[in-house]
Backbone as a chain_set.jsonl record, in Angstrom:
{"seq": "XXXXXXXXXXXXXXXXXXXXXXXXXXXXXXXXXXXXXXXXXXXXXXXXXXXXXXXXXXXXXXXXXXXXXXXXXXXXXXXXXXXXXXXXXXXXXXXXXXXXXXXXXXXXXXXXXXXXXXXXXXXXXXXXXXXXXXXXXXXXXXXXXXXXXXXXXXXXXXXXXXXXXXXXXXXXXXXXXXXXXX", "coords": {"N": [[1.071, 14.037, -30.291], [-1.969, 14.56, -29.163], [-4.464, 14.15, -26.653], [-7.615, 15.342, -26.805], [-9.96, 16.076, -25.043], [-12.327, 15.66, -22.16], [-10.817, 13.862, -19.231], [-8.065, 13.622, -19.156], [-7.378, 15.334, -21.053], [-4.778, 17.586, -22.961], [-2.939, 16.024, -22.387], [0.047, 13.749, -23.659], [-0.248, 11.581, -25.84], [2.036, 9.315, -26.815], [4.072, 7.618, -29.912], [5.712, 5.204, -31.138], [8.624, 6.043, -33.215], [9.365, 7.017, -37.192], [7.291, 4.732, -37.934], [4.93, 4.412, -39.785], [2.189, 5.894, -39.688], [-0.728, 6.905, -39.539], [-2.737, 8.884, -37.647], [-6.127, 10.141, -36.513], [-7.049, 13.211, -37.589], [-6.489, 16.311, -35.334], [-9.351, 18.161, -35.501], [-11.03, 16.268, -36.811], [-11.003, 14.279, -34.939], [-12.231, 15.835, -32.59], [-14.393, 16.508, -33.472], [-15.923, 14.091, -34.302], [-16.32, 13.221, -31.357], [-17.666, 15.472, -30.726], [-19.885, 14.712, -31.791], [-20.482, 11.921, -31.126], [-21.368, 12.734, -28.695], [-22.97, 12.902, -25.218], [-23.256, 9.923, -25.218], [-20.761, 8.354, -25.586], [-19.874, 8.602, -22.742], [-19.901, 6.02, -20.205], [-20.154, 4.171, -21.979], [-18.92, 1.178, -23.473], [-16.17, 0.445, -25.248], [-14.897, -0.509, -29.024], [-11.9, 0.129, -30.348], [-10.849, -0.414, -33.986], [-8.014, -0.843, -35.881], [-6.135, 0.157, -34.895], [-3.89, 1.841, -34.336], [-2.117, 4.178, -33.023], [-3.527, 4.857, -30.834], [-4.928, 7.047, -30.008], [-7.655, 7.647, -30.517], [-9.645, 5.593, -28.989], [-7.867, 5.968, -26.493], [-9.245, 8.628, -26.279], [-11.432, 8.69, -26.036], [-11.464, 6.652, -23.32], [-10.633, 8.699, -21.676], [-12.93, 10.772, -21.994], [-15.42, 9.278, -20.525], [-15.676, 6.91, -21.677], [-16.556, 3.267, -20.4], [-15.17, 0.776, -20.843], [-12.352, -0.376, -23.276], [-11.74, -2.109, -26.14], [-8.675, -2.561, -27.861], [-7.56, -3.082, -31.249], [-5.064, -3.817, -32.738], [-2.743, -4.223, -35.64], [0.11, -3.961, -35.635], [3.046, -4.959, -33.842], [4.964, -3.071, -31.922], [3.153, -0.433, -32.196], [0.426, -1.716, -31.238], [1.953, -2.481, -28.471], [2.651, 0.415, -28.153], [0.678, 1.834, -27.521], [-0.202, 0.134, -24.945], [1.601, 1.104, -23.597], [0.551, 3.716, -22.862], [-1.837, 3.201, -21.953], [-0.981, 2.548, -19.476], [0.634, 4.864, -18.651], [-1.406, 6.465, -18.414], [-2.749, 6.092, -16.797], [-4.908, 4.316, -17.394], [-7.604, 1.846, -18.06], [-7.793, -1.55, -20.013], [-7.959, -3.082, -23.009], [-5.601, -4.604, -25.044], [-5.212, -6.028, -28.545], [-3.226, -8.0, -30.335], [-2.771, -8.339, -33.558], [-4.426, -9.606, -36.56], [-7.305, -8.106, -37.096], [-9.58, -9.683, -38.393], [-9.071, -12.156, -37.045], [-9.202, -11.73, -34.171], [-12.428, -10.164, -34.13], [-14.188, -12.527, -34.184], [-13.683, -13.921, -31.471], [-14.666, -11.916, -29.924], [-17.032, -10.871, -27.513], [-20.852, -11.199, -29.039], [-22.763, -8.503, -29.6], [-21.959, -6.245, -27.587], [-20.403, -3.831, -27.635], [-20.959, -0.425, -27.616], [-19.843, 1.485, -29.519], [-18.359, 1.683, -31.836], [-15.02, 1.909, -33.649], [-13.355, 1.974, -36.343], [-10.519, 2.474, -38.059], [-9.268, 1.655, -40.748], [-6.831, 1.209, -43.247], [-6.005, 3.042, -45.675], [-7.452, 3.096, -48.914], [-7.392, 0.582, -49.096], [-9.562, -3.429, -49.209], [-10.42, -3.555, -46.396], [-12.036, -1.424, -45.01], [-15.19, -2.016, -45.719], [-15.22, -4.731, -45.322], [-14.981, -4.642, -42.632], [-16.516, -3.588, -41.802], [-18.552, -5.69, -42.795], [-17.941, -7.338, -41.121], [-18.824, -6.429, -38.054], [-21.257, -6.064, -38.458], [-21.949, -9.088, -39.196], [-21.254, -10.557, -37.212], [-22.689, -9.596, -35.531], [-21.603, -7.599, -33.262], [-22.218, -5.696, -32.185], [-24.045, -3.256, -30.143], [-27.539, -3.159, -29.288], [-28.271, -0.317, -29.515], [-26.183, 0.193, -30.269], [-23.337, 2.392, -31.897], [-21.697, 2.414, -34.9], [-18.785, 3.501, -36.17], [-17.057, 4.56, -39.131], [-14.089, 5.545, -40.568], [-12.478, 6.815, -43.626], [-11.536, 7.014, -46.795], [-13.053, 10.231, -48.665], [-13.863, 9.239, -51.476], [-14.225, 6.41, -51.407], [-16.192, 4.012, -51.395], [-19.003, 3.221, -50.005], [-21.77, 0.941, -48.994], [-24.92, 1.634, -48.583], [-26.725, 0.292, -46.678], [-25.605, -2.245, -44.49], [-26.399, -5.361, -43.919], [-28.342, -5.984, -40.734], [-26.87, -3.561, -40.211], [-27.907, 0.361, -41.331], [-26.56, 3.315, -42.943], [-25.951, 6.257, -41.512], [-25.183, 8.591, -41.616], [-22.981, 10.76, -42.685], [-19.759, 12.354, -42.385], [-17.838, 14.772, -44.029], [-14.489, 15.61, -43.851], [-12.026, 17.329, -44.862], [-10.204, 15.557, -47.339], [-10.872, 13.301, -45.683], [-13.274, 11.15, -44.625], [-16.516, 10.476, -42.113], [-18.449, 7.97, -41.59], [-21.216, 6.943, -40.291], [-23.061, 4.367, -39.063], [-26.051, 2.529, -37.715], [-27.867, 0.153, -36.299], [-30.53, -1.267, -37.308], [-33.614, -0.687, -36.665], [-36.151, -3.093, -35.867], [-36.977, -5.604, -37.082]], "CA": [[-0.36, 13.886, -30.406], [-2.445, 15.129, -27.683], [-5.612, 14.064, -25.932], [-8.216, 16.885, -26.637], [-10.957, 16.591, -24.133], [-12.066, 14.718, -21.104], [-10.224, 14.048, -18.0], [-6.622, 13.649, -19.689], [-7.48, 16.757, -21.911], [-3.819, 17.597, -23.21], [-2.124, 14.42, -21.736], [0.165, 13.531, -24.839], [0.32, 9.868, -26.535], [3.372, 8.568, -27.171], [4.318, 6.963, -30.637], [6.905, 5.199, -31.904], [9.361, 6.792, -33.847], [9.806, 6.001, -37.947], [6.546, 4.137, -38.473], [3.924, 4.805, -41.045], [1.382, 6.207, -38.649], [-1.713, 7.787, -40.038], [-3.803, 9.582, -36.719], [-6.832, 11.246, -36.935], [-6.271, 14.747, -37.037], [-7.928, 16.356, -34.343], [-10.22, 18.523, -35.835], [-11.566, 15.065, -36.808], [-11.113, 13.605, -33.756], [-12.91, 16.881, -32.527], [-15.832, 16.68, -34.554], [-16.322, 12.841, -33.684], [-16.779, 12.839, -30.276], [-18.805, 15.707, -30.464], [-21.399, 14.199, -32.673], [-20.819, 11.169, -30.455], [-21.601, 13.694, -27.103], [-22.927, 12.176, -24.123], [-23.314, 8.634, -26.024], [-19.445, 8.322, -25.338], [-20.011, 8.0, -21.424], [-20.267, 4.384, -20.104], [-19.713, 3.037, -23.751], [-17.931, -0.31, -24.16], [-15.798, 1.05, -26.975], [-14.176, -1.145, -29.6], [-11.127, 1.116, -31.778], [-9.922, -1.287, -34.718], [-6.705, -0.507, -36.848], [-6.397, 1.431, -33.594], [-3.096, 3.012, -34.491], [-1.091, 5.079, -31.574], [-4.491, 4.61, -29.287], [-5.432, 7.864, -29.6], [-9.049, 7.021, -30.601], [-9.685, 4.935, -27.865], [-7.654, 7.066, -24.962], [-9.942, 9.56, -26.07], [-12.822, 7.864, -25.497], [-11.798, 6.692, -22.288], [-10.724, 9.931, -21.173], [-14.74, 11.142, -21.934], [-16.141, 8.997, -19.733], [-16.06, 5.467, -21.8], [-16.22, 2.664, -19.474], [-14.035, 0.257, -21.653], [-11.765, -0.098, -24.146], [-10.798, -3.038, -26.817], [-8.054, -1.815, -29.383], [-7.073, -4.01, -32.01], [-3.882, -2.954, -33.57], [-1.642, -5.548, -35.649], [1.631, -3.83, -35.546], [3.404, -5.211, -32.96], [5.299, -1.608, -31.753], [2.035, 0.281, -32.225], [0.224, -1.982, -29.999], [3.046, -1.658, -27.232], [2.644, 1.544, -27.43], [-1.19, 1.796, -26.895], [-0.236, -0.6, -23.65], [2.459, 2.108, -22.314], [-0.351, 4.946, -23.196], [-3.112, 3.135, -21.226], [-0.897, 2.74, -18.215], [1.131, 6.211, -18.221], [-2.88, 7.82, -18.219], [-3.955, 5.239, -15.88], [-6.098, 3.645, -17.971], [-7.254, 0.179, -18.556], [-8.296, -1.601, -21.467], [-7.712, -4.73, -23.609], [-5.181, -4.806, -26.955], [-4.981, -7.199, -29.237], [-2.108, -7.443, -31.632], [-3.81, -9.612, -34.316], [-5.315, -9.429, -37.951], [-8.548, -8.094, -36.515], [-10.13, -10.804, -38.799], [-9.056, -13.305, -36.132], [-9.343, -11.271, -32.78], [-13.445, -10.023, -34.228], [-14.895, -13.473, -33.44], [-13.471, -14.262, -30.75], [-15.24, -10.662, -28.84], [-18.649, -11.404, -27.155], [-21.64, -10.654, -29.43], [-23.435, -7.28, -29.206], [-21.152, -6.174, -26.256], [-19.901, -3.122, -28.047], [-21.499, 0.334, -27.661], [-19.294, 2.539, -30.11], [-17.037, 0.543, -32.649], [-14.714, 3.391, -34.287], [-12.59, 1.44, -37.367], [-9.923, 3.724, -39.427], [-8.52, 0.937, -41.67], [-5.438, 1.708, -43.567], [-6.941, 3.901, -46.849], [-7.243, 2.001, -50.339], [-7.596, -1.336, -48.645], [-10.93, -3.119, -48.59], [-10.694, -3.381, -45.292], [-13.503, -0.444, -44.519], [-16.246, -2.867, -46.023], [-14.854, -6.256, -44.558], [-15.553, -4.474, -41.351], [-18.602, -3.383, -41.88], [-19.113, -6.728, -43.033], [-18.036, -8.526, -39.913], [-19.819, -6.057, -37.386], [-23.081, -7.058, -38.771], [-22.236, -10.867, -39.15], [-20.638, -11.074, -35.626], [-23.348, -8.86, -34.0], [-20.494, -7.24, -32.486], [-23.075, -3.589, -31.728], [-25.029, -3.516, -28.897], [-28.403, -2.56, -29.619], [-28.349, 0.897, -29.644], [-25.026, 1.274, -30.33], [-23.109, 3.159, -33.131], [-20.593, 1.801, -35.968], [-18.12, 4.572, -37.058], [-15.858, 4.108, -40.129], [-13.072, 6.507, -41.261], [-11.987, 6.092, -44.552], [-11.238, 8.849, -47.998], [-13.939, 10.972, -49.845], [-14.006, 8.478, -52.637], [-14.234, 5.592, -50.689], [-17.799, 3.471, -51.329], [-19.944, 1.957, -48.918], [-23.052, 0.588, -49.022], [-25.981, 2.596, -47.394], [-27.1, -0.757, -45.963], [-24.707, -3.51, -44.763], [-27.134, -6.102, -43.089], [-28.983, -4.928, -40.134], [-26.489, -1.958, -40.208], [-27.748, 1.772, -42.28], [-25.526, 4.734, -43.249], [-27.338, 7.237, -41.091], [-24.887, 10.247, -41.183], [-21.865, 10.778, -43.158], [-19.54, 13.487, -42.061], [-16.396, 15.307, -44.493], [-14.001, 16.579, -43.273], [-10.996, 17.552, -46.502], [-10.325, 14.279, -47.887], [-11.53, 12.409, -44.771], [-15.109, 10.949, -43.657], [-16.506, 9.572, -41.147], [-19.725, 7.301, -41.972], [-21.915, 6.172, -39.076], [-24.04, 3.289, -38.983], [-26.922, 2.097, -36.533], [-28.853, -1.02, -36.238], [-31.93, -0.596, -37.767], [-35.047, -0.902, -35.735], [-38.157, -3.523, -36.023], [-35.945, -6.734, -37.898]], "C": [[-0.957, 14.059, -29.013], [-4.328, 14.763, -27.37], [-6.238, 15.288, -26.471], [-9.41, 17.046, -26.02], [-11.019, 15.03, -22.984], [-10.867, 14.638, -19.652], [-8.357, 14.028, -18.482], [-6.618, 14.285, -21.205], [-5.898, 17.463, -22.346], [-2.583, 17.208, -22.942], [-1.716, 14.199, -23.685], [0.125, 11.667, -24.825], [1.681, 9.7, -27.421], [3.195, 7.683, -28.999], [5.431, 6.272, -31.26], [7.443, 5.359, -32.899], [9.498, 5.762, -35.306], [8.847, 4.988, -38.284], [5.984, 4.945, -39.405], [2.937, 4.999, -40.41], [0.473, 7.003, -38.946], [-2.953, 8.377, -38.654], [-4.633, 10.533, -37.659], [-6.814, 12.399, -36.699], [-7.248, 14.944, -35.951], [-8.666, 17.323, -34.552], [-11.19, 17.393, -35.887], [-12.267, 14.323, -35.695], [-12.532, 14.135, -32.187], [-14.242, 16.509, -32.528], [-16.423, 15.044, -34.532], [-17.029, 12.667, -32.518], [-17.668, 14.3, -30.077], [-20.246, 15.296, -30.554], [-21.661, 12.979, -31.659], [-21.612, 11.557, -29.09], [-22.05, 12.613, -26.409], [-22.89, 10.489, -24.556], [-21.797, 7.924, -25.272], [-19.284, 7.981, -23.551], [-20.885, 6.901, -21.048], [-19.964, 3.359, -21.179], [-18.605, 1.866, -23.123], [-17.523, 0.244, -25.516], [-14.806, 0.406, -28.018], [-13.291, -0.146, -30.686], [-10.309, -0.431, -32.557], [-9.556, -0.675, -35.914], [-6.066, 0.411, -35.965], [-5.037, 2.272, -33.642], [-2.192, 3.135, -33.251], [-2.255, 4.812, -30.355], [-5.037, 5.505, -29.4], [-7.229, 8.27, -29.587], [-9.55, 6.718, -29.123], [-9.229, 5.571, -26.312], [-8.69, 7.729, -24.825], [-11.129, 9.547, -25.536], [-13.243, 7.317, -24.134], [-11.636, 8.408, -21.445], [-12.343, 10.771, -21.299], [-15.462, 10.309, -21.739], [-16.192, 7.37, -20.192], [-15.727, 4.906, -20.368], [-15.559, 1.435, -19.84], [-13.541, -0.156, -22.99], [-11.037, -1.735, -24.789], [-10.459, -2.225, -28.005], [-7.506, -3.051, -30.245], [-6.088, -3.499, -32.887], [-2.719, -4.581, -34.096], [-0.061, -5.379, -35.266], [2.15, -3.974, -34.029], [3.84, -3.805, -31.675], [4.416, -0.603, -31.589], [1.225, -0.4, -31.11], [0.894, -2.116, -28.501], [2.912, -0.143, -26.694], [1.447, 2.046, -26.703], [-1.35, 1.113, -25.467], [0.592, 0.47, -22.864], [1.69, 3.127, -22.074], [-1.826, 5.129, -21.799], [-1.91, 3.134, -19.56], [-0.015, 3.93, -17.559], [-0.328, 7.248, -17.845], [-3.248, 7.171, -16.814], [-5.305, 4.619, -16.201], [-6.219, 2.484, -17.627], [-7.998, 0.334, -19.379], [-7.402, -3.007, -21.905], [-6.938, -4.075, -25.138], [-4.718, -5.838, -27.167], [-4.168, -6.957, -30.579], [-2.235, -8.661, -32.539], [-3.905, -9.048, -35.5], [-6.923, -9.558, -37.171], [-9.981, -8.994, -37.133], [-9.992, -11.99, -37.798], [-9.172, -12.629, -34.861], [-11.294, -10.779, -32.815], [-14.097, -11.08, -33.316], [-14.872, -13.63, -32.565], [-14.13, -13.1, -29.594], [-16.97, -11.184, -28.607], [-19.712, -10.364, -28.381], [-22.479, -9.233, -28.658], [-22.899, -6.681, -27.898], [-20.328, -4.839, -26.407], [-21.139, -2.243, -27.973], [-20.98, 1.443, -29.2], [-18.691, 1.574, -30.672], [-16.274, 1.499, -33.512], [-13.959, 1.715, -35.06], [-11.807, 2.595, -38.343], [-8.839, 2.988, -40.007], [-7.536, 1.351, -42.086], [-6.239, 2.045, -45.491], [-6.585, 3.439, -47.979], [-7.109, 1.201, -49.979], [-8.737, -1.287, -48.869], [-11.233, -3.684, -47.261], [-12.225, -2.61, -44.367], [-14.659, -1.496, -44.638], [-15.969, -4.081, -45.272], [-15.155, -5.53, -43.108], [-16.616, -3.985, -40.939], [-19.112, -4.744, -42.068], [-19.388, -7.578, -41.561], [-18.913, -7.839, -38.265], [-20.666, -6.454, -37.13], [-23.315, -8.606, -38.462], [-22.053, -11.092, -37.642], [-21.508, -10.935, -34.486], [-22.424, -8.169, -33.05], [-21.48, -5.447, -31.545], [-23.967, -3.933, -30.772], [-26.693, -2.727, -29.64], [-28.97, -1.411, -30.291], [-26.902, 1.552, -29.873], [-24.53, 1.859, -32.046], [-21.71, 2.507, -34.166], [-20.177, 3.053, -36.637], [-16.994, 3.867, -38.036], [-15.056, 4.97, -40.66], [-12.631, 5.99, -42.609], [-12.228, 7.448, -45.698], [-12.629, 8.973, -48.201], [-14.68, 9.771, -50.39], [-14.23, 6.887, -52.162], [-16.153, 4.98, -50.726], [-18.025, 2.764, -50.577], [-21.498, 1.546, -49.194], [-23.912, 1.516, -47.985], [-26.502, 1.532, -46.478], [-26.143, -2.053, -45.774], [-25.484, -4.619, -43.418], [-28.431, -5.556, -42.337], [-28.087, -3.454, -39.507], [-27.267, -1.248, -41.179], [-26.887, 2.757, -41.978], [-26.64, 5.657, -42.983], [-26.473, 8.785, -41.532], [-23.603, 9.726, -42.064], [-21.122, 12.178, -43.081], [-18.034, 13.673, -43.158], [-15.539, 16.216, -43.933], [-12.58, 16.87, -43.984], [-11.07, 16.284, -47.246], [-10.851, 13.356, -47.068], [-12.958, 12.185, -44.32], [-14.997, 9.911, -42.842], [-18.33, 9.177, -41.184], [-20.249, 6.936, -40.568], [-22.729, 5.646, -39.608], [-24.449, 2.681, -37.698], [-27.645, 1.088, -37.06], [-29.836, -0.847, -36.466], [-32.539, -1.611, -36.933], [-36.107, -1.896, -36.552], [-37.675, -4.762, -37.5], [-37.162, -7.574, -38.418]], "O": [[-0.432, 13.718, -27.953], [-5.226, 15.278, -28.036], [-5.521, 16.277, -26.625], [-10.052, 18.058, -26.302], [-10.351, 13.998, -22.909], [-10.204, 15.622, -19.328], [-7.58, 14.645, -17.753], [-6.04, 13.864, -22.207], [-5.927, 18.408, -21.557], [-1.496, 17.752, -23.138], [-2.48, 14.339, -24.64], [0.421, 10.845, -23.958], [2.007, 10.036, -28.56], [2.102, 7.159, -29.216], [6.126, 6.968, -32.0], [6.861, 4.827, -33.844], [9.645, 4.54, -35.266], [9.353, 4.129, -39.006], [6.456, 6.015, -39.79], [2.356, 3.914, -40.422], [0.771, 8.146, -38.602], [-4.135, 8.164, -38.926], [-4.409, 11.209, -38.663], [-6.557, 12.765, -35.552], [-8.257, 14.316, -35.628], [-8.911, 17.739, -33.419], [-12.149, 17.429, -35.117], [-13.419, 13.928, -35.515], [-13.226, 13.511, -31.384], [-14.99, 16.26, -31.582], [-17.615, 14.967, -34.829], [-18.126, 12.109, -32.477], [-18.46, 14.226, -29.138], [-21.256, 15.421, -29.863], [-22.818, 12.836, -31.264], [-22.367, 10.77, -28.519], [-21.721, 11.474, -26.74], [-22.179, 9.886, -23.753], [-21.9, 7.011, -24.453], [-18.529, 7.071, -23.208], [-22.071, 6.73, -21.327], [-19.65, 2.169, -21.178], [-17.638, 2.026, -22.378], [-18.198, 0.446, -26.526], [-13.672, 0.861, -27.863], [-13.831, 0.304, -31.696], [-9.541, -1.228, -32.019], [-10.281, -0.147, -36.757], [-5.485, 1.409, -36.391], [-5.018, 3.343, -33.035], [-1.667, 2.197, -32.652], [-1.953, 4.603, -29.18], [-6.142, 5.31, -28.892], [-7.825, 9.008, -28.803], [-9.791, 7.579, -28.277], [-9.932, 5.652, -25.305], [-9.287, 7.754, -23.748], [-11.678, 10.295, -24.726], [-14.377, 7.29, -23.657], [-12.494, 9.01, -20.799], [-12.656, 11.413, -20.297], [-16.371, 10.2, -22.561], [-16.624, 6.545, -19.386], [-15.076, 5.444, -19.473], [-15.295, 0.845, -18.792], [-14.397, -0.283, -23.866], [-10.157, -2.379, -24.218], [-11.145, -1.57, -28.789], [-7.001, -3.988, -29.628], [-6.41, -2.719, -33.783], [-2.207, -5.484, -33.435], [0.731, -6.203, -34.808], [1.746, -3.232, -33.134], [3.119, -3.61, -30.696], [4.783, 0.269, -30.801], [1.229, 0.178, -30.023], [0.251, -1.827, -27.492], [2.988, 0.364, -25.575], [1.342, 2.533, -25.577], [-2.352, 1.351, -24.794], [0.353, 0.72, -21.682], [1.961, 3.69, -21.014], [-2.403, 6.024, -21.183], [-2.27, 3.837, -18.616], [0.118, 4.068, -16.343], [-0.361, 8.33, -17.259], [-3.922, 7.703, -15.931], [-6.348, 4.474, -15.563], [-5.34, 1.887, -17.005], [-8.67, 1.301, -19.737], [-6.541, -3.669, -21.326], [-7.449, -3.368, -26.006], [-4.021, -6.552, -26.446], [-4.315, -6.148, -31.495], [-1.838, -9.789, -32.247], [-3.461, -7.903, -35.59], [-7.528, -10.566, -36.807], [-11.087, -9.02, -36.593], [-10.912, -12.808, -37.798], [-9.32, -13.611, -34.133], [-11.817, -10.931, -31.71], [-14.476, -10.881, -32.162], [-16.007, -13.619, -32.088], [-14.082, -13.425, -28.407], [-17.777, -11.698, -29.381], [-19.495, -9.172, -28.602], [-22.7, -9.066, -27.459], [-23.757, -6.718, -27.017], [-19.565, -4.576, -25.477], [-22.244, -2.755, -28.152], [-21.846, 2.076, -29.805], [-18.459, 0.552, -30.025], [-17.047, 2.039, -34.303], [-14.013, 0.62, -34.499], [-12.345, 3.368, -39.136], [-7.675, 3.381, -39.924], [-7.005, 2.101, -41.266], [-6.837, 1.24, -46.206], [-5.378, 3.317, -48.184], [-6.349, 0.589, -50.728], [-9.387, -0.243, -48.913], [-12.301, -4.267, -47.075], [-13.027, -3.039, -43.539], [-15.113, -1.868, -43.556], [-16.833, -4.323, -44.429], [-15.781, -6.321, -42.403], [-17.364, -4.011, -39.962], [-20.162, -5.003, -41.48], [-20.367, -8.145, -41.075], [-19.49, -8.603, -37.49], [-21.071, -7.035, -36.123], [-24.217, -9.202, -37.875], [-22.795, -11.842, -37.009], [-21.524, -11.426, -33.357], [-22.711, -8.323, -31.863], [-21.228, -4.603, -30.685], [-24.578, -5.002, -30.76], [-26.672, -1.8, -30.45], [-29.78, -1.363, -31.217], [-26.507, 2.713, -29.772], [-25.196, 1.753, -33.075], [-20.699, 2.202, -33.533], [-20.876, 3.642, -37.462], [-16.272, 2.907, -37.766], [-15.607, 5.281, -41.717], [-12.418, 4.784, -42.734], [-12.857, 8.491, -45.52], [-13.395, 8.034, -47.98], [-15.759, 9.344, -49.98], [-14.468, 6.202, -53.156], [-17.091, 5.531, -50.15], [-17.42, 1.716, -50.346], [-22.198, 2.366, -49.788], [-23.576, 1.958, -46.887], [-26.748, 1.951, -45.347], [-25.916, -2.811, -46.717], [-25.136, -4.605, -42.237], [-29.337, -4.922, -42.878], [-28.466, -2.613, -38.692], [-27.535, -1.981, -42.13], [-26.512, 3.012, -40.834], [-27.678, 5.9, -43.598], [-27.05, 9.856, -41.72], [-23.268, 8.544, -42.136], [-21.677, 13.145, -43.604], [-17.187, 12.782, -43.1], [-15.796, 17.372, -43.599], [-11.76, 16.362, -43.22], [-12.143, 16.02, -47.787], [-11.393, 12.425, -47.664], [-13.64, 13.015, -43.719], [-14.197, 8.989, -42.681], [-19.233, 9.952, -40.87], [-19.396, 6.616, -39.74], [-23.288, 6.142, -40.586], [-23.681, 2.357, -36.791], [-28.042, 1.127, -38.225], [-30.36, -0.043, -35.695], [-32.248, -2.762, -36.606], [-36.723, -1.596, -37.574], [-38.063, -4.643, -38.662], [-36.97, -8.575, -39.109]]}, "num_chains": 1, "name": "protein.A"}
């Protein structure tokens, strides 16, 4: 798996071998951080179900200015720690049920919050849920959710809306913003 833009632009990520490891492809991955474009520099960027890291690298590699990953699998988060310091990164992981590591993150302190749950859970919604309740978004920032086609969300989850919804084969990627004027 390979970085695809930014300063560690085909820098690979490491995974360990023999898991069940679902990355976003990178067309996906692609087509994310474009839509995200300059937005993505300076961000405070929260990736949860964060996977191999590659989310999150990517993010710092285009300019974020930091990084919490929340990954439960023990091995998966290890590796996201050898990832950030073979790039020279930094960054915070938490190897948790991101139900108990959420609260505990400072309110509204997040610019970008990417989430790519594990698909047919309801996970996707429970984190939409706790976003909103936690205040976890900074003002102006953006709530992405990965998750199938078929996959329902609410167009409104609090003071989050479903502004944009992008397909990409079986995969989307929903964004939600803080609606204005409460």
């Amino acid at each position: 798996m390979r970085i695809t833009g930014g300063q560690a632009r085909g820098r690979t990520v490491a995974s360990p071998a023999g898991l069940t490891v679902r990355p976003t492809a990178s067309k996906v991955r692609q087509a994310l951080f474009n839509i995200l474009g300059a937005r993505v520099v300076g961000a405070n960027f929260l990736d949860v179900f964060a996977g191999s890291g590659l989310i999150g690298l990517e993010a710092l590699s285009r300019g974020a200015q930091s990084l919490v990953s929340i990954e439960e699998n023990r091995k998966m988060a290890r590796a996201i720690e050898q990832s950030l310091e073979q790039l020279e990164f930094s960054g915070n992981v938490y190897c948790s049920d991101f139900r108990q590591v959420l609260p505990k993150l400072q309110p509204a302190s997040f610019d970008i919050i990417f989430a790519d749950p594990p698909y047919k859970t309801p996970f996707g919604r429970i984190m939409a849920e706790k976003v909103d309740a936690l205040n976890l978004l900074s003002p102006d920032g953006v709530f992405v959710l990965e998750h199938l086609r078929d996959y329902e969300l609410p167009a409104e989850l609090g003071v989050l809306d479903a502004v944009d919804t992008r397909q990409y084969g079986q995969t989307c990627l929903t964004f939600y913003l803080a609606r204005k004027n409460q």
